[in-house]
C-alpha positions in Angstrom: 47.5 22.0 -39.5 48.1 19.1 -37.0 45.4 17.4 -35.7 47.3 16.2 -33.0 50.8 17.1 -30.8 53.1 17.4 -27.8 56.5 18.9 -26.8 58.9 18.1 -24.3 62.2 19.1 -23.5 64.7 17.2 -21.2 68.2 17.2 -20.2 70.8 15.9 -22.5 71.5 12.9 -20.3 72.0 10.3 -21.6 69.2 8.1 -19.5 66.8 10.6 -21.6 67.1 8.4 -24.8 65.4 5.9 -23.8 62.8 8.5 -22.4 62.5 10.1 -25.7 61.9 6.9 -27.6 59.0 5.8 -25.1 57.7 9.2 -25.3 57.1 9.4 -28.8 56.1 5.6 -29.1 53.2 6.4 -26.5 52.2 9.5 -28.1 51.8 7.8 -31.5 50.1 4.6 -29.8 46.5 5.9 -30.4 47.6 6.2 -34.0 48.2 2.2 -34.4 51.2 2.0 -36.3 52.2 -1.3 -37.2 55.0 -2.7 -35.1 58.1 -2.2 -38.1 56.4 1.6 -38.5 56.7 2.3 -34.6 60.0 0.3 -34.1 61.7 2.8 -36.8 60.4 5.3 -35.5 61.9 4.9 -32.1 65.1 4.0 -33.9 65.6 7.4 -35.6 64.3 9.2 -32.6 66.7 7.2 -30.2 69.4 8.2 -33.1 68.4 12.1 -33.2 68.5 12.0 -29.6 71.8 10.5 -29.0 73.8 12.8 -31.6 72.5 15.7 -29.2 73.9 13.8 -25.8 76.9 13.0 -27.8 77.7 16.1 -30.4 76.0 19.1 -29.4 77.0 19.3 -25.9 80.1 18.0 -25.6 81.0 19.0 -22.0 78.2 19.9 -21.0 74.5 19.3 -20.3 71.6 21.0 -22.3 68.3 21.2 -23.3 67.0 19.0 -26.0 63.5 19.7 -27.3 60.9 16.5 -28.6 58.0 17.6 -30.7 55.3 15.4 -31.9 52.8 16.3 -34.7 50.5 14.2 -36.4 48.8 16.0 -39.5 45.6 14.7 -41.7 46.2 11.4 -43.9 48.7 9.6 -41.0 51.5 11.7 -41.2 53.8 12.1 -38.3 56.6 15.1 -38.1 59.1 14.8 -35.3 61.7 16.9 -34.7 64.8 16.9 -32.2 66.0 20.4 -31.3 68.7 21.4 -29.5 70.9 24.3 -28.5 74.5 23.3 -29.0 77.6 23.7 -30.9 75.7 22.9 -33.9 76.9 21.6 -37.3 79.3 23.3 -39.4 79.2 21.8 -42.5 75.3 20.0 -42.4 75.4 17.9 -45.7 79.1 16.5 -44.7 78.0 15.4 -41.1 75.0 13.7 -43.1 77.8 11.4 -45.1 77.9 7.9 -44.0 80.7 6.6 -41.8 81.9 10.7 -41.1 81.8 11.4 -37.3 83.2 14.2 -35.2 83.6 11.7 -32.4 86.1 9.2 -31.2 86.0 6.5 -34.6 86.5 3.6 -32.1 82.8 4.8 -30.2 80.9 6.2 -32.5 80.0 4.8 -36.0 79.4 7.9 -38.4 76.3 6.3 -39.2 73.6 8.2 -37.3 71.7 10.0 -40.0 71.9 7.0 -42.5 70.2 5.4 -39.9 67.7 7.9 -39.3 67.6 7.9 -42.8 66.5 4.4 -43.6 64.1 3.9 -41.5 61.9 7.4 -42.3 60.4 8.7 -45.1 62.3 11.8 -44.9 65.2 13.5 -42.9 65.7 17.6 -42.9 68.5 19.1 -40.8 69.3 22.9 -40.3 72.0 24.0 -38.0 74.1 27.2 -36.8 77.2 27.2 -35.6 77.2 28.2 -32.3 73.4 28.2 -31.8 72.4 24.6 -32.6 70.7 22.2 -34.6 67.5 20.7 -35.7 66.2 17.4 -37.0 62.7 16.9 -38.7 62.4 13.1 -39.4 58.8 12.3 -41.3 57.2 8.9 -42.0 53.7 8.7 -43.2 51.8 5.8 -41.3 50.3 2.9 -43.1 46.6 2.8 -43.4 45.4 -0.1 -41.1 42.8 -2.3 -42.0 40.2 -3.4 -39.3 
């Protein structure tokens, strides 16, 4: 059970990335990450984010959802829901360099990134009723 958590949910503007990333900096702030821990953290966050702005709406504006747990032993769950188009083919969007996007703006490289910097990356997704991204990193013990 988590000892700690919040949700939000905001338009997917994008202004809101940057909204997101503070969001779930300050809510892990108590928590003392180091700076690396918190700074990849709001790097896979700001990437989860933006492939909703960018992927699941399309031409349009919807919800994107922010949740925040922290369970026992420093471990921090955060997943990025959405309701959009969703993901037809999950494991071949998660291939480096492969984007549904225009190649010359977008890189393909979103969940390597997301990747890399946590210690684990799970996405579901339905066609047609959206997708969602659980990034997990367990925080480093800080000595006082």
């Amino acid at each position: 059970k988590a000892e700690n958590s919040a949700k939000i949910q905001f338009d997917s503007l994008s202004a809101n990335e940057a909204f997101a990333r503070g969001a779930a900096a300050a809510f892990l702030a108590r928590y003392d990450p180091t700076v690396p821990q918190l700074a990849d953290i709001k790097t896979a966050v700001s990437e989860a984010v933006t492939n909703c702005i960018v992927h699941a709406y399309p031409d349009a504006i919807g919800p994107v959802t922010l949740s925040i747990a922290v369970y026992p032993e420093r471990l921090v769950k955060i997943t990025v829901t959405d309701k959009g188009i969703g993901i037809p083919d999950v494991e071949k969007a998660m291939e480096p360099l492969f984007t549904t996007g225009n190649p010359e703006e977008r890189s393909g490289l979103g969940f390597a990134v997301m990747q890399s910097f946590m210690d684990k990356v799970k996405v579901s997704s339905q066609p047609g009723k959206g997708t969602r991204v659980v990034l997990t990193k367990r925080l480093d013990e800080r000595s006082t």
